[in-house]
N, C-alpha and C positions, 0 to 999 in steps of 0.2 A: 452409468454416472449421470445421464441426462437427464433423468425424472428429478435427480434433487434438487435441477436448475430452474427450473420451470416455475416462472413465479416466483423463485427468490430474490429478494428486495437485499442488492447487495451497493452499501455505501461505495464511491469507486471514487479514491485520493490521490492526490499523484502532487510529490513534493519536487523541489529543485535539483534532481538527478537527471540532468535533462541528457544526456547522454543514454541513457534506459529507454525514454519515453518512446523511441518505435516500436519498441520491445513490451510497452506496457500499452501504449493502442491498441496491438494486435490484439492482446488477452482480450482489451476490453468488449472490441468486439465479435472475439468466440464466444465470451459469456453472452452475449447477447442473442447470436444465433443459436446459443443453448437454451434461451427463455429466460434468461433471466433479466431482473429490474433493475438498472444501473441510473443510482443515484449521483453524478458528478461533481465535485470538491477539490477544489484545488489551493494551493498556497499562494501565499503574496509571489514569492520568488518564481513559481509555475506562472502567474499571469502576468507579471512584470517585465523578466527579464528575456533577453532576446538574445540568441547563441546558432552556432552553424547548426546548430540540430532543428531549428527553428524559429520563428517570431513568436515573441507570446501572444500575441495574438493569432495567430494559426495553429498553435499548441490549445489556444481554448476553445477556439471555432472548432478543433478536429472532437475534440473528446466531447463538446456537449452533440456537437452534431450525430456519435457513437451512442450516445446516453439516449437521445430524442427529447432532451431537458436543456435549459437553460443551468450555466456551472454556479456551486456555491463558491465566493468568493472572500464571504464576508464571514465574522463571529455572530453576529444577527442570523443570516441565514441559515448559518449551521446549528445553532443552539435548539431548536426545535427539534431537531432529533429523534433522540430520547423520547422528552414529553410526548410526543404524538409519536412514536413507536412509528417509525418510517423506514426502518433499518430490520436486517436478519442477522450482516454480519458488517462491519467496516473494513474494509481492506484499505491497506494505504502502499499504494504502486507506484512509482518507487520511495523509500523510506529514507531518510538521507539521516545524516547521524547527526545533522542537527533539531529534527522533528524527532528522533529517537531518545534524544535527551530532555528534551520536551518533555515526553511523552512518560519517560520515566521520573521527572521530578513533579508531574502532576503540574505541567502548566498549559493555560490555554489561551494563546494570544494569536491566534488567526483561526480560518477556516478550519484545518484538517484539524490542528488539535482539540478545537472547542468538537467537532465534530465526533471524534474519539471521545471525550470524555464524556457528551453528552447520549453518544451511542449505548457507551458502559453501563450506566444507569440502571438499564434493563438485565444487568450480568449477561450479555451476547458478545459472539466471540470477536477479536479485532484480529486482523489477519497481514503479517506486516512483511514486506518484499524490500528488502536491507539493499541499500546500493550506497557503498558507502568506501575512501579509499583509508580510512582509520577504525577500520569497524575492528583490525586483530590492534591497535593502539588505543590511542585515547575513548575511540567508543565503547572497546570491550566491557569493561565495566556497565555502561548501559543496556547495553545488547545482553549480557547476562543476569541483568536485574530484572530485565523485563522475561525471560526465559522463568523466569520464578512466579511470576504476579498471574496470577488466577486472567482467564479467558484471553490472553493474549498466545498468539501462536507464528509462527513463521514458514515463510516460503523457502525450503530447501537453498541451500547456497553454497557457491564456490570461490574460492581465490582463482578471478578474471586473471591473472597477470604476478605468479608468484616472485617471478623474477623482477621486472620493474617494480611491482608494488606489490610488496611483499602483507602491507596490511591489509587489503583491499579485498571486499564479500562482496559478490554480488548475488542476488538471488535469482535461481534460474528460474526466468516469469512463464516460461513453458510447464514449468511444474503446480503452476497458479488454479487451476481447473482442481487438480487435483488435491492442493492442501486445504482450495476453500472446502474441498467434501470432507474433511478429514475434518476441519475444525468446527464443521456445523454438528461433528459427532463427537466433538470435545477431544480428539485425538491430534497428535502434532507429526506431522509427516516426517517420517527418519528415513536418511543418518538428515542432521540439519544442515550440517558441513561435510560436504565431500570432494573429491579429486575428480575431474574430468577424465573419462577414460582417453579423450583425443589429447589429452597433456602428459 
């Protein structure tokens, strides 16, 4: 699995699921120790807001520091993309189901989505890690629209918590290594939803 890493130039997003985000550090930097190029991106709600899981300003310090880059923050920064082909795949760690709604009406008003959209351009895969506690309610619908739309694919996921939140995916980001190799081969890692054997 590590040769496919090596030198791949992969987008690295991370929306307002800030509850994931230790969970989406870590990945970032296994990807890195695998060789690959982590382009960092983040949301208004990723660098603004500040929660027991972190300040956003140590939530952006940690992941550009991971990156070895300075974070896109802006639609400016991200919009070059595409155009200059900077990107192999985008991944967006963790996906919140209001970046997924976004994302599925085709709108681009901050970083991560202008970023996605300008990635697409190039028909290259986007690679999307759902944390979300309405993802089996009101997001379903999106979450299954985009399940249909050509180069978009997902990270494996589970109901965290069937019992208190009964609507609630999260994706397992341990399996993150893994779906990016599948989606650089246009393949979607299955089952996409499953049961915890510890549940």
């Amino acid at each position: 699995m590590i040769e496919i890493f090596r030198g791949l130039r992969i987008g690295y997003a991370m929306t307002g699921s800030f509850c994931t985000f230790s969970r989406s550090f870590a990945q970032a930097e296994l990807l890195r120790t695998m060789g690959a190029e982590l382009i960092p991106i983040m949301s208004h709600s990723a660098t603004t807001v500040s929660t027991r899981f972190g300040t956003a300003e140590e939530n952006t310090a940690q992941l550009s520091e991971i990156c070895g880059r300075d974070v896109m923050t802006s639609i400016a920064e991200a919009e070059p993309i595409g155009p200059k082909d900077m990107t192999d795949i985008m991944v967006v760690a963790p996906c919140t189901s209001n970046t997924t709604a976004k994302l599925t009406h085709g709108i681009a008003d901050g970083a991560v989505t202008m970023a996605v959209k300008s990635h697409l351009r190039r028909g290259k895969p986007v690679l999307l890690a759902i944390a979300s506690n309405d993802s089996l309610l009101g997001s379903a619908r999106n979450i299954g629209e985009l399940f249909n739309r050509k180069n978009y694919y997902f990270v494996p996921m589970l109901q965290d918590d069937c019992i208190n939140k009964p609507a609630s995916l999260v994706a397992e980001f341990s399996m993150l290594p893994q779906a990016i190799e599948a989606a650089m081969k246009g393949i979607q890692l299955r089952p996409i939803i499953y049961h915890s054997s510890s549940g």
